[in-house]
C-alpha positions in Angstrom: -31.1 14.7 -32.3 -29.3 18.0 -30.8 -26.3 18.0 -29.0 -26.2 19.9 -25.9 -24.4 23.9 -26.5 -23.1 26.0 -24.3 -24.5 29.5 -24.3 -22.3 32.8 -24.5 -22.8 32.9 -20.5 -21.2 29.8 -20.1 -24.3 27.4 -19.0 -24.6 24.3 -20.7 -28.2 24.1 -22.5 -29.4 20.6 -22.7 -31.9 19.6 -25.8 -35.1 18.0 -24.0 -34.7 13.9 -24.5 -31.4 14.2 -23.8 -29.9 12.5 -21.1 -26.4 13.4 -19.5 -25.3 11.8 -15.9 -24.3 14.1 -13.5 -20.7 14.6 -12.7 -19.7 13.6 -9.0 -16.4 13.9 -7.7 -14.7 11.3 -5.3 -15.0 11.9 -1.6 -10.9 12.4 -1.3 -11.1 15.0 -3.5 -13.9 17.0 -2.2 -12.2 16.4 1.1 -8.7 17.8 0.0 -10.3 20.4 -1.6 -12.0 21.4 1.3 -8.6 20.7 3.3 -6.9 23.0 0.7 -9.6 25.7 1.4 -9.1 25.7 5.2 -5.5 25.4 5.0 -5.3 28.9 2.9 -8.1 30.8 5.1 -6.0 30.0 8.1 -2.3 31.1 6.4 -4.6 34.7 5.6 -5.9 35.2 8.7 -2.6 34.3 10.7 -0.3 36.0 8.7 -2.9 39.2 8.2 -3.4 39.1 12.5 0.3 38.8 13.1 1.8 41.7 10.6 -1.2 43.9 12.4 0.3 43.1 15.9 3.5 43.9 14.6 2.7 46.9 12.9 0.6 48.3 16.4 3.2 47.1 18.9 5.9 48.9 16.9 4.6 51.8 15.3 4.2 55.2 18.3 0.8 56.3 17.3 0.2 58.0 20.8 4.0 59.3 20.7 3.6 61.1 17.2 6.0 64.0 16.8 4.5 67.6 17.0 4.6 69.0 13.3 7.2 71.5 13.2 5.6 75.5 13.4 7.3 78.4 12.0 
């Protein structure tokens, strides 16, 4: 009998008459994952659409000074 290997790609190669159960993960897990997940995409897209505001409401884009001519 062969023991399963993993390739040099990383995927498991299972010999045929092998038999292996899959692996399933708890429901409270998967849900604080997903919790986890949601948490950080909000945090990016808060802190990236408030340092934006800030940056346009202070910076004087339409009030740029002339460049100096000699």
């Amino acid at each position: 009998m062969e023991a399963p290997r993993v390739s040099p790609v990383g995927v498991v190669e299972t010999p045929n008459g092998y038999s292996r159960t899959p692996r399933e993960l708890p429901p409270a897990l998967r849900f604080g994952a997903a919790a986890l997940l949601l948490v950080f995409g909000v945090v990016v897209v808060s802190t990236t659409v408030r340092s934006l505001a800030r940056y346009c409401l202070t910076s004087q884009a339409s009030a740029a000074s002339p460049l100096q001519q000699d």
